[in-house]
MIDOSE-1310 file (N, C-alpha, C; in nm, 2 decimals, decimal comma, always signed):
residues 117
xxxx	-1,49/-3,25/+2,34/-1,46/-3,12/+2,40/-1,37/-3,04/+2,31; -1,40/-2,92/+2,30/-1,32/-2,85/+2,18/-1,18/-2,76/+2,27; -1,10/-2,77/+2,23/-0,93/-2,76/+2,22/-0,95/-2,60/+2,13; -0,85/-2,48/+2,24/-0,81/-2,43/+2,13/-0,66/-2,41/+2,19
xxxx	-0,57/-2,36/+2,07/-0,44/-2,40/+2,08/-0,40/-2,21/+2,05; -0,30/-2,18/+2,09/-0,22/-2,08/+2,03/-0,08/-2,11/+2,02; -0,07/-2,07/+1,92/+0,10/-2,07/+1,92/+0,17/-1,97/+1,80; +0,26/-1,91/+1,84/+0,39/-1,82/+1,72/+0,42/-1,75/+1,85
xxxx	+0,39/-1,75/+1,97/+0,45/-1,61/+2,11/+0,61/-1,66/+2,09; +0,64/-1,56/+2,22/+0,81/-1,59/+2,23/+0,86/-1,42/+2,21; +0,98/-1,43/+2,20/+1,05/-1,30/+2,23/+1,11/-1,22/+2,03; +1,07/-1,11/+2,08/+1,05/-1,02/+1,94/+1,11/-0,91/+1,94
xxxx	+1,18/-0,86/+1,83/+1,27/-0,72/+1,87/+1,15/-0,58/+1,85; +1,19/-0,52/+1,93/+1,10/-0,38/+1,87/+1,14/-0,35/+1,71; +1,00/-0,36/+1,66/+1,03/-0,32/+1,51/+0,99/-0,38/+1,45; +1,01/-0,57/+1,46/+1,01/-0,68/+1,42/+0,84/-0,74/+1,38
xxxx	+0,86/-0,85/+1,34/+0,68/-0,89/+1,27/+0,64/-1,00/+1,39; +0,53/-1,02/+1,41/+0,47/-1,11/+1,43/+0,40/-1,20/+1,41; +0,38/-1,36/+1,41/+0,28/-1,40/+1,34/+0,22/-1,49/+1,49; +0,09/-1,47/+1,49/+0,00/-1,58/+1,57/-0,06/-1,68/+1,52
xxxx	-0,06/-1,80/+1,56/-0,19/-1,87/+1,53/-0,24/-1,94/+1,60; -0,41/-1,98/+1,56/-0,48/-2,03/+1,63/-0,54/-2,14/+1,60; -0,57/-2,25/+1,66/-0,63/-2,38/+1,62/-0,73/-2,38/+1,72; -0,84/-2,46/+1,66/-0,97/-2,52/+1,77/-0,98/-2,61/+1,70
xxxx	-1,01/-2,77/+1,75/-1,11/-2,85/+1,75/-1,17/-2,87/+1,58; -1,18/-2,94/+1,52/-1,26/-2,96/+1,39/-1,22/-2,87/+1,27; -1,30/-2,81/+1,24/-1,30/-2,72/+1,14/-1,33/-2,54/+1,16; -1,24/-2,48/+1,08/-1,33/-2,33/+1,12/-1,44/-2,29/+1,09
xxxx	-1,52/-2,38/+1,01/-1,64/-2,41/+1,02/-1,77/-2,42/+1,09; -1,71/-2,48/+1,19/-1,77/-2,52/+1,31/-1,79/-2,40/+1,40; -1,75/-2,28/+1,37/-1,77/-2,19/+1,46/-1,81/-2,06/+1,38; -1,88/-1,94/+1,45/-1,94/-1,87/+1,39/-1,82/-1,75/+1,42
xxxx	-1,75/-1,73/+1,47/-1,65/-1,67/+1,54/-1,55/-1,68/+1,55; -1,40/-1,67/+1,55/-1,27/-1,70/+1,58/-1,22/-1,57/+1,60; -1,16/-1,55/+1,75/-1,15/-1,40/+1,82/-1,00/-1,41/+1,86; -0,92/-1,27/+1,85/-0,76/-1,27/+1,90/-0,73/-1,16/+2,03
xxxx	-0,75/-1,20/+2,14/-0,74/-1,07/+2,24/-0,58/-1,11/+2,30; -0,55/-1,01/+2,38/-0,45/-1,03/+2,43/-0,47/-0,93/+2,53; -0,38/-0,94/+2,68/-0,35/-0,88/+2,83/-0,22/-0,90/+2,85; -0,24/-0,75/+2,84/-0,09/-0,72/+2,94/-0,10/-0,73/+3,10
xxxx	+0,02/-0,73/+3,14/+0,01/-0,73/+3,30/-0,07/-0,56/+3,34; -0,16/-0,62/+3,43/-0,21/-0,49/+3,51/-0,36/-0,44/+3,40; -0,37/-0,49/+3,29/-0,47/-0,45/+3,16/-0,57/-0,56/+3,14; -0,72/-0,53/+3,12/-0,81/-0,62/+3,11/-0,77/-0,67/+2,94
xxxx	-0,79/-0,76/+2,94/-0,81/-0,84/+2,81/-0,89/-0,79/+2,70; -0,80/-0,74/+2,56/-0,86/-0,67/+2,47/-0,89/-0,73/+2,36; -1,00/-0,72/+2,27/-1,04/-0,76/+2,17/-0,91/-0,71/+2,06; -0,86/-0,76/+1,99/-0,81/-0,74/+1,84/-0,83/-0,75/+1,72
xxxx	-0,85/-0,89/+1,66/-0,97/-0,88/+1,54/-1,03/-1,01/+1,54; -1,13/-1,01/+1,48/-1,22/-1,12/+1,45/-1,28/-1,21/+1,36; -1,23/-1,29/+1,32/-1,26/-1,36/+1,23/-1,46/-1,41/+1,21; -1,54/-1,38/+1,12/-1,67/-1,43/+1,11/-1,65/-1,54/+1,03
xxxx	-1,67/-1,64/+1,02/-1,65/-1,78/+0,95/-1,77/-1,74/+0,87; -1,93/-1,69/+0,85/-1,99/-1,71/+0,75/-1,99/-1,63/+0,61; -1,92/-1,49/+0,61/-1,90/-1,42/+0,56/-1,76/-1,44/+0,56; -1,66/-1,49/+0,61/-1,53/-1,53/+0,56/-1,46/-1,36/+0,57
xxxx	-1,52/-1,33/+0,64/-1,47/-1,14/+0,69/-1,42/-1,14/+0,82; -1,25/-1,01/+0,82/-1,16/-0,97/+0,99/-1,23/-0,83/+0,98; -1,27/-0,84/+1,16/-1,28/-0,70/+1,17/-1,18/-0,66/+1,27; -1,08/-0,57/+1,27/-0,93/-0,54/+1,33/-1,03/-0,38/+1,41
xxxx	-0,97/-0,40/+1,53/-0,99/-0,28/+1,62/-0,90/-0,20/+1,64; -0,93/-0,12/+1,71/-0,82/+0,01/+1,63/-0,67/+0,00/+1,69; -0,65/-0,13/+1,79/-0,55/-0,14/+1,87/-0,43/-0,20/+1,74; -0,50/-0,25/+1,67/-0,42/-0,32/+1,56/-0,41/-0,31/+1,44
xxxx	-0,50/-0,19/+1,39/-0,55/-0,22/+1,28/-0,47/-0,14/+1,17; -0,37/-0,06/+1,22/-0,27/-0,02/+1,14/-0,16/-0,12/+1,10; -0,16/-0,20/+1,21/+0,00/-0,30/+1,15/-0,05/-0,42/+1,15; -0,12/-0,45/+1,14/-0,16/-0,61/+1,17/-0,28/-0,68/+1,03
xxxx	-0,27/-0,74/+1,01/-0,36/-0,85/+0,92/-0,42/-0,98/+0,99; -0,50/-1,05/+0,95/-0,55/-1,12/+0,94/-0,63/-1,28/+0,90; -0,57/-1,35/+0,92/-0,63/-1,44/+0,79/-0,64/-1,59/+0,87; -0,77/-1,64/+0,75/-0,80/-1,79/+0,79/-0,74/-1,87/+0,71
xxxx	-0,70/-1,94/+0,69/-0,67/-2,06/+0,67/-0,75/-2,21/+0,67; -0,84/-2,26/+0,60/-0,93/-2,35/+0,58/-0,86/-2,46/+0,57; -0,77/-2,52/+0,52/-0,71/-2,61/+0,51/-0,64/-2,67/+0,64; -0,53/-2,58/+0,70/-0,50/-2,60/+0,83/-0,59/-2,58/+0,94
xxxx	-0,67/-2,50/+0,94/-0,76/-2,48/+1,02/-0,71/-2,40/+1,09; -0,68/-2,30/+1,06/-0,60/-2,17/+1,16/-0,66/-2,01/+1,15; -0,66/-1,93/+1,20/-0,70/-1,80/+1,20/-0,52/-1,75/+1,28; -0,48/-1,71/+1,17/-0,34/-1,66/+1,18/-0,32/-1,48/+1,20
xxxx	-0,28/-1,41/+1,29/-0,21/-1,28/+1,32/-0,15/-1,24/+1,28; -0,09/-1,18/+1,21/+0,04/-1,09/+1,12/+0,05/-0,94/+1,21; +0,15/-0,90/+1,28/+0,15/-0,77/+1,31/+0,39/-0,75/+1,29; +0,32/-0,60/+1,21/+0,48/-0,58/+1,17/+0,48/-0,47/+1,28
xxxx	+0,54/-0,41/+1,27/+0,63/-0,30/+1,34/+0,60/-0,31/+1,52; +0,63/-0,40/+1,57/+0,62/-0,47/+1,71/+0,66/-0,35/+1,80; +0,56/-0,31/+1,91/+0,62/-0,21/+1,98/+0,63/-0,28/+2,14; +0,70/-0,17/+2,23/+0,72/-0,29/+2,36/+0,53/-0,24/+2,43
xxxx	+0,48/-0,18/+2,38/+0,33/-0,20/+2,47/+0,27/-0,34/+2,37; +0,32/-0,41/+2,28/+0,26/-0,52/+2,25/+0,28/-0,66/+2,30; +0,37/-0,60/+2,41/+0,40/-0,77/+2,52/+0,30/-0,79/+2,58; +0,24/-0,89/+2,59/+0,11/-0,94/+2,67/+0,11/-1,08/+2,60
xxxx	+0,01/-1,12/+2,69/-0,04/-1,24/+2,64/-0,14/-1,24/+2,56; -0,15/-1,37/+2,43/-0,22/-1,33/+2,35/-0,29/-1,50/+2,35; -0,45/-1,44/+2,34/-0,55/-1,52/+2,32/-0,62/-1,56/+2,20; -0,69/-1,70/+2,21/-0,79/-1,67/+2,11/-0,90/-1,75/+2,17
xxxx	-0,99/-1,70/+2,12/-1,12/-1,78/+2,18/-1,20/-1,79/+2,05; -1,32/-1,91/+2,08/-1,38/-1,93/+1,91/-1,54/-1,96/+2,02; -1,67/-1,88/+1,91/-1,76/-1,92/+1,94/-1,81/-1,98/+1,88; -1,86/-2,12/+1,90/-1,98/-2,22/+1,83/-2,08/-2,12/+1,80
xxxx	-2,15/-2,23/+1,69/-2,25/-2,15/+1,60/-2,40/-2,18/+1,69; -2,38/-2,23/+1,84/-2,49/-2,24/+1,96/-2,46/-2,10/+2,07; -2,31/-2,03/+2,04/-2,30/-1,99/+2,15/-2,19/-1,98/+2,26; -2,19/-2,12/+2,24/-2,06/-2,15/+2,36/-1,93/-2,09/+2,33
xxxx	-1,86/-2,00/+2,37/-1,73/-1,99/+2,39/-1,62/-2,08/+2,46; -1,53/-2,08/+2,38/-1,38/-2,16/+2,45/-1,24/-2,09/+2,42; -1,18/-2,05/+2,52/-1,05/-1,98/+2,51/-0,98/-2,10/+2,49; -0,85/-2,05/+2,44/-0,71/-2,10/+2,47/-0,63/-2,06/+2,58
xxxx	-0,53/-2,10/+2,61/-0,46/-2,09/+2,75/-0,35/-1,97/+2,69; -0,36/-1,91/+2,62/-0,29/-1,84/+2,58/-0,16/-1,82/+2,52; -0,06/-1,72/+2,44/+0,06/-1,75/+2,42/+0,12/-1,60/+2,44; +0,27/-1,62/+2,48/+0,37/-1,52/+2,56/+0,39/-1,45/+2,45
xxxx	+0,39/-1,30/+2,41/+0,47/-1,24/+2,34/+0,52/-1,14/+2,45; +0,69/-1,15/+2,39/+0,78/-1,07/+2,51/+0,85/-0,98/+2,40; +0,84/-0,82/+2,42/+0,94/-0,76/+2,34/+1,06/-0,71/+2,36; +1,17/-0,70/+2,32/+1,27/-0,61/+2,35/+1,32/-0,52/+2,27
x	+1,38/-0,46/+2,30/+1,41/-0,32/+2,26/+1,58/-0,35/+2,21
């Protein structure tokens, strides 16, 4: 059964960096996909950027794509977040979900980013 993990949430000053990361199950290999959304209270669940494992290419949406980076990590097996200048509309919960190269989707249970001012 494939596992995906998040973890770097927790409490952040306005202004400050953030880093996410995400683990699934095996290798990032294994998946044609590795995706970062995140929901705030009262907001549907937004795409942020996407990792493609066969082209080794992030595509960042425009929610992020001024302050934020990207990157995989092959060795650890991570698809890592970078976002600098943290504003308080960036508290939500942040997700990652990975699609197998059949299709199947699997989220993680998500991780808390809380900002303050």
């Amino acid at each position: 059964q494939v596992q995906v993990t998040e973890s770097g949430g927790g409490l952040v000053q306005t202004g400050g960096s953030l880093r996410l990361s995400c683990a699934a199950t095996g290798s990032i290999r294994d998946y044609k996909f590795i995706q970062w959304y995140r929901q705030a209270p009262g907001e549907e669940r937004a795409l942020l950027a996407q990792y493609k494992t066969t082209s080794a290419t992030v595509m960042y949406t425009d929610l992020v794509i001024a302050r934020s980076s990207a990157s995989a990590d092959d060795d650890e097996g991570t698809f890592n977040l970078h976002m600098n200048d943290v504003r308080p509309e960036d508290a939500a919960v942040y997700y990652c979900k990975v699609i197998s190269i059949s299709g199947n989707e699997y989220w993680g249970r998500g991780t808390t980013v809380i900002v303050s001012s």
